[in-house]
C-alpha positions as CSV (number, residue, x, y, z in Angstrom):
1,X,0.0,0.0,0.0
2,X,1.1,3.8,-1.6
3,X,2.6,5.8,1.8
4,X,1.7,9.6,1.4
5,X,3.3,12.2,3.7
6,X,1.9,15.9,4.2
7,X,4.0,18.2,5.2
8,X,3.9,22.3,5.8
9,X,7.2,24.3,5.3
10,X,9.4,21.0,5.3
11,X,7.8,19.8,9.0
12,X,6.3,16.5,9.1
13,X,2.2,16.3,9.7
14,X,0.3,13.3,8.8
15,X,1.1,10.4,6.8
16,X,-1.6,8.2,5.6
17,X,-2.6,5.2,2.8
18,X,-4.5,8.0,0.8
19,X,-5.0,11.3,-0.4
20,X,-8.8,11.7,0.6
21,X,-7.9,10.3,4.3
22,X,-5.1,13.8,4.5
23,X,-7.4,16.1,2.9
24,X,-10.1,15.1,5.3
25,X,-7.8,15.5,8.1
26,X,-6.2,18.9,7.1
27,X,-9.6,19.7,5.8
28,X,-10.4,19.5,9.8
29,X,-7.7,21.9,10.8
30,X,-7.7,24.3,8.3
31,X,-11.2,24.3,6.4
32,X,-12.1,24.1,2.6
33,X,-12.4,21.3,0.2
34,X,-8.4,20.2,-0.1
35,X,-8.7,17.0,-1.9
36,X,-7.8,18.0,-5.4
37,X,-5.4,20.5,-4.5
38,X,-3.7,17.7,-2.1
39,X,-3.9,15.7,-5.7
40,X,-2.2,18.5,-7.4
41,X,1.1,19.0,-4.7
42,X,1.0,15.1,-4.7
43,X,1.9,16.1,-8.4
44,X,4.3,18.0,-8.1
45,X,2.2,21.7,-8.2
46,X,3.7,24.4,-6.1
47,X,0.8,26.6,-4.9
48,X,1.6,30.7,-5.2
49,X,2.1,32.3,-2.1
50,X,-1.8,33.5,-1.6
51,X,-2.9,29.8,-1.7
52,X,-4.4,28.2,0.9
53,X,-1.8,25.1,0.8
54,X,1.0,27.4,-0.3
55,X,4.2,25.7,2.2
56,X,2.1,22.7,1.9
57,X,3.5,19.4,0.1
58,X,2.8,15.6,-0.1
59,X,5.4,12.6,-1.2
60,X,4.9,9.4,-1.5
61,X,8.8,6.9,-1.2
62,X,8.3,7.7,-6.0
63,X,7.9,11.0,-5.7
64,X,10.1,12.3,-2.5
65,X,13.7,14.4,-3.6
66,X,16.0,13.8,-0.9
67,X,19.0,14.9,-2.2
68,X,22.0,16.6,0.7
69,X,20.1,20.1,0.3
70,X,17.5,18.3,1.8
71,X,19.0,17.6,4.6
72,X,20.8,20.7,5.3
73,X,17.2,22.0,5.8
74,X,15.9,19.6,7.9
75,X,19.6,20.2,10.4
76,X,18.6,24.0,10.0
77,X,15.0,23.2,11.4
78,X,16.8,21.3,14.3
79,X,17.3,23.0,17.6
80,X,20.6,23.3,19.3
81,X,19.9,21.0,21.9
82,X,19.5,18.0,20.0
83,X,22.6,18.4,17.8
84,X,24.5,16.0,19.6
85,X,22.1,13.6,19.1
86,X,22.4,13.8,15.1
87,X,26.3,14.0,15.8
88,X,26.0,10.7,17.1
89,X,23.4,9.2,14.4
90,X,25.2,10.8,11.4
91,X,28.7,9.2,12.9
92,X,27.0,5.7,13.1
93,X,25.8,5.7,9.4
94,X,28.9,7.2,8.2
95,X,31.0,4.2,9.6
96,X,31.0,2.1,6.7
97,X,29.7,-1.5,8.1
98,X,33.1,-4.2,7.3
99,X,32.6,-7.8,7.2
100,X,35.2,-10.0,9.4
101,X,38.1,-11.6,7.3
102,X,38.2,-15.8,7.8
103,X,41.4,-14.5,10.0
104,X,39.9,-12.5,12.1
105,X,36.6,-15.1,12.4
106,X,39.6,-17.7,13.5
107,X,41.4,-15.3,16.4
108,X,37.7,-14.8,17.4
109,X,36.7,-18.2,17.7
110,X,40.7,-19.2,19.2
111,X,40.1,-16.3,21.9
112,X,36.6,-17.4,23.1
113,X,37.9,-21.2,22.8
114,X,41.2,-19.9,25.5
115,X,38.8,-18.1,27.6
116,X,36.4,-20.8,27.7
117,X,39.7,-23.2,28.9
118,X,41.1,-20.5,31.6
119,X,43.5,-19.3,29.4
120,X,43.6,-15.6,29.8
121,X,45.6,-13.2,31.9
122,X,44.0,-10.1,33.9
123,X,45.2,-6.7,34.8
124,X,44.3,-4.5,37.3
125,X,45.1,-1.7,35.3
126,X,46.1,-0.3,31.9
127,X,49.6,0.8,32.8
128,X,50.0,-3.0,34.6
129,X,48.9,-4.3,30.8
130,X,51.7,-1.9,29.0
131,X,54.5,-3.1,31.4
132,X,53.6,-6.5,30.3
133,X,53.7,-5.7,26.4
134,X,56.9,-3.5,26.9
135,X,58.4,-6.8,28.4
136,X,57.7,-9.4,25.7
């Protein structure tokens, strides 16, 4: 089932499975008869200024531009508080996602196999482990 999205100025509304369910909803808030003029921006129609759905648009996943000037806007519309928050996302999705080499799936499985036997040595501390390593 077709996904469409209303939105005013760029800010998320409503989505719903179809136009006539948005235009009776925003029909509620804002008055008039919307339906074919929710049609049109679902076309691609940018209402003039005067209009009463002008800042108004609808996407559906066909029809929706996201290119990276979309998202500066959307960062723009975000408030200063929650910009660590999107640090933190954006650096998770920019880490590319690297699948294990059959070398590093053997040291995995050797290390859990010596730990699973008592093989393992503990520090109490990280200057205790680097006196080790400068020793061997």
């Amino acid at each position: 089932m077709k996904q469409y999205t209303l939105y005013k100025n760029g800010v998320y509304l409503k989505e719903s499975g179809t136009i006539k369910e948005l235009s009776d909803w925003l029909e509620n808030i804002i008055g008039g008869s919307l339906y074919e003029g929710l049609r049109a921006l679902r076309d691609g129609w940018i209402p003039e200024a005067h209009s009463q759905l002008s800042g108004y648009t609808v996407t559906t996943a066909d029809n929706m531009k996201v290119d990276r000037e979309y998202f500066y806007e959307l960062v723009d519309k975000i408030p200063e508080e929650k910009l660590e928050e999107l640090r933190i996302v954006l650096l998770k999705m920019a880490i590319p996602e690297v699948e294990a080499t059959e070398e590093e799936l053997e040291a995995i499985r050797k290390g859990k196999e010596q730990i699973a036997n008592g093989e393992f040595t503990s520090y109490n501390s990280i200057s205790e482990l680097e006196k080790d390593l400068m020793n061997d």
